[in-house]
C-alpha positions in Angstrom: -44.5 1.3 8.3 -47.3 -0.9 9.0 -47.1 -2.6 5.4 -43.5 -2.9 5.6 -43.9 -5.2 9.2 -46.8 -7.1 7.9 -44.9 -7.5 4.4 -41.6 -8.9 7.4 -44.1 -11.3 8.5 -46.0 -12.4 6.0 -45.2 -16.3 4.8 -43.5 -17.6 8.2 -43.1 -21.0 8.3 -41.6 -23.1 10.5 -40.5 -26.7 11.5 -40.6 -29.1 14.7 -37.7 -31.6 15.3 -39.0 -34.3 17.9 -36.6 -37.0 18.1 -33.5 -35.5 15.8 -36.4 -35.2 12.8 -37.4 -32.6 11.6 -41.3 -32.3 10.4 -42.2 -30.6 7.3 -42.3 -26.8 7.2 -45.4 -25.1 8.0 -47.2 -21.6 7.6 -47.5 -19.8 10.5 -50.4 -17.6 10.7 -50.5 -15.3 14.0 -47.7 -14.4 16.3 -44.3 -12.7 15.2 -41.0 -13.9 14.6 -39.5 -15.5 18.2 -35.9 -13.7 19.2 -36.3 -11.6 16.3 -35.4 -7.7 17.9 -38.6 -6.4 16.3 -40.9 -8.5 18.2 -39.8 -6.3 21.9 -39.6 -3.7 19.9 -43.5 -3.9 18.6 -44.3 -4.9 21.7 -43.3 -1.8 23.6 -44.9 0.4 21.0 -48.2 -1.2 21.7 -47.8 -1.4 25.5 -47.0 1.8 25.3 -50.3 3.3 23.5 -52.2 1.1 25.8 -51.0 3.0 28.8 -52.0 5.9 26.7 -55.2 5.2 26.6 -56.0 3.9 30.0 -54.4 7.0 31.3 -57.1 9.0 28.9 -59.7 7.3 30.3 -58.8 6.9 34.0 -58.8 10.9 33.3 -61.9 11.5 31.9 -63.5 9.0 34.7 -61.4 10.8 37.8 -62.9 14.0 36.3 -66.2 12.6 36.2 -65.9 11.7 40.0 -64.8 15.0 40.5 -61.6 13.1 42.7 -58.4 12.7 42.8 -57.4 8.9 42.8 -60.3 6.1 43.1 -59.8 3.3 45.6 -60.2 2.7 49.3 -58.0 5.1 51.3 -54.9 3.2 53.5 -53.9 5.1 56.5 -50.4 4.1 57.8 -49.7 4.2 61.6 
């Protein structure tokens, strides 16, 4: 899966128009493809797996701290 996204992005290139011309094209090296459905897409899957592992970690670090939540408690009158 991985091969076959890289292989999607691999020789982007891309133009400017400033003043109704157009520049030549040129490679672009980072980033993904702009209002292309895939880019959301990727997106979410590593957002996701970043929540993942903060939530792993919060875990192991409430467990450490033998608590519950970590922050200053709020009382509401």
């Amino acid at each position: 899966m991985i091969d076959i996204i890289e292989d999607w992005h691999t020789g982007m290139q891309a133009c400017i128009k400033m003043n109704g011309v157009r520049t030549e094209k040129f490679n672009i090296e980072v980033g993904l493809r702009q209002g292309d459905v895939l880019s959301p897409t990727l997106f979410n899957i590593y957002f996701s797996m970043v929540m993942q592992v903060m939530k792993k970690q919060l875990k192991v670090k409430f467990e450490e701290l033998q608590k519950e939540t970590i922050g200053v408690p709020i009382m509401l009158l």
